[in-house]
C-alpha positions, 0 to 999 in steps of 0.5 A: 169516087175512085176506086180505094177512097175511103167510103166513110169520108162523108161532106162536112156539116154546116157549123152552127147550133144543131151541130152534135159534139162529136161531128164538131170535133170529128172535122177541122174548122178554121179559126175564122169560122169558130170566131163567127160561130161563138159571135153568133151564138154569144160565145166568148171569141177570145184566146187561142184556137185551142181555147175557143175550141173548148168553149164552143165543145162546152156549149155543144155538149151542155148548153152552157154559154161562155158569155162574151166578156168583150175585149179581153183583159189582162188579169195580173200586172206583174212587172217583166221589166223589172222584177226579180226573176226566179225559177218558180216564178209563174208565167202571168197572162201579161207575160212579155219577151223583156230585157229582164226575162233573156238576162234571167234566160242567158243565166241558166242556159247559156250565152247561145240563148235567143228567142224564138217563134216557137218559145215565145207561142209557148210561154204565151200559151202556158200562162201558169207554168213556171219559168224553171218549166220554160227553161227546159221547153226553150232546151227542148226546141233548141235540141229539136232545131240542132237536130236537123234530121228530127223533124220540128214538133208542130202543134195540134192546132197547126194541123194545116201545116202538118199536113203539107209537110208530111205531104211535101215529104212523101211525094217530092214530085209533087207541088204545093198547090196539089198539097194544098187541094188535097189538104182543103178535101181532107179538111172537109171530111170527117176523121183526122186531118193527117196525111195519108197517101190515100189522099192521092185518090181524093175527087173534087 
C-alpha cells in the first residue's frame, strides 16, 4: 500500500448469503452479480437497480425472500394512446413515451418539448407520480441542460458514471483507461464510490 492510501479500504466480500447488511450495502455491486444473487437465492430479479437492491437488503436483514414471480407483468392497462390526459393523471407501470403523452406535454410546456433519456428513465422509474409531477421533473432536466455550466444530476444507481466524470474533471491529463482502473479499485472497497483525489494513490 502507498503511502496516504486509506487504511480502512478492506477487499470486497464475496456476494452471497453470509454477507451481513451493512457490508452489502457498504460496497458497490453490478447489476449482474445482484441479478445472479436474487436467482440463487430464489429472490425476485425483476425492475431497476434500485429495486432488486431493496429486495436483496430485505433478505439480508429478515430472511424474508421476495419469492420469483417469473416474467414480470404489467398490472394496469391504461391506454396512453388514446386516453384523456389530465394533470393528476398517474403515471401506470404500462407507461409509454405515445403520440398522446407529447401533445398533452407541448400543451403545458411549450412547443420546444421533446423527449429525452433522462425524462423517459424518469417517468418509467416513478410509477404513481402524476403528470402535473412529470411536467415539472421534464422542466428540471431542461434547465439543467440549458445551463451548461451545471453539471447533469446522474442518478445513484449511476455511480460508475459519476465517478469517471468527476475524475475526467479533476485530472484532465489524464486518460479514461486510468479512470477506468481507478473506478474498478474503488468499487471494491468498502465506503463510497465517490471520486476522491486520493484514488491517485490506489495499488492494484
Amino acid at each position: 500500500m502507498k503511502s496516504g492510501q486509506p487504511d480502512n479500504m478492506k477487499k470486497r466480500p464475496e456476494l452471497n448469503s453470509t454477507i451481513s447488511p451493512e457490508d452489502f450495502k457498504n460496497y458497490y455491486w453490478l447489476k449482474a452479480e445482484l441479478v445472479s444473487f436474487c436467482r440463487t437465492n430464489g429472490i425476485c430479479a425483476t425492475g431497476g437497480k434500485i429495486e432488486i437492491t431493496s429486495g436483496i437488503e430485505q433478505y439480508l436483514a429478515t430472511g424474508i425472500v421476495v419469492p420469483t414471480s417469473g416474467k414480470y407483468v404489467q398490472t394496469s392497462s391504461f391506454d396512453w394512446n388514446n386516453a384523456e390526459l389530465k394533470l393528476t393523471t398517474k403515471l401506470t407501470d404500462n407507461y409509454k413515451n405515445t403520440e398522446n403523452v407529447r401533445t398533452f406535454m407541448t400543451l403545458h410546456i411549450g412547443p420546444h418539448f421533446k423527449f429525452n433519456t433522462g425524462f423517459m428513465n424518469w417517468a418509467k422509474a416513478n410509477t404513481g407520480k402524476s403528470m402535473g409531477e412529470a411536467i415539472e421533473e421534464w422542466k428540471r432536466i431542461y434547465t439543467l441542460k440549458r445551463n451548461k455550466g451545471q453539471k447533469t444530476e446522474i442518478a445513484p444507481q449511476f455511480e460508475y458514471n459519476r465517478y469517471i466524470r468527476d475524475f475526467m474533471a479533476d485530472n484532465p491529463g489524464q486518460t479514461l483507461k486510468s479512470a477506468i482502473r481507478l473506478w474498478k479499485l474503488k468499487s471494491r472497497r468498502t465506503g463510497d464510490n465517490k471520486y476522491d483525489s486520493n484514488d491517485l494513490l490506489f495499488d492494484d
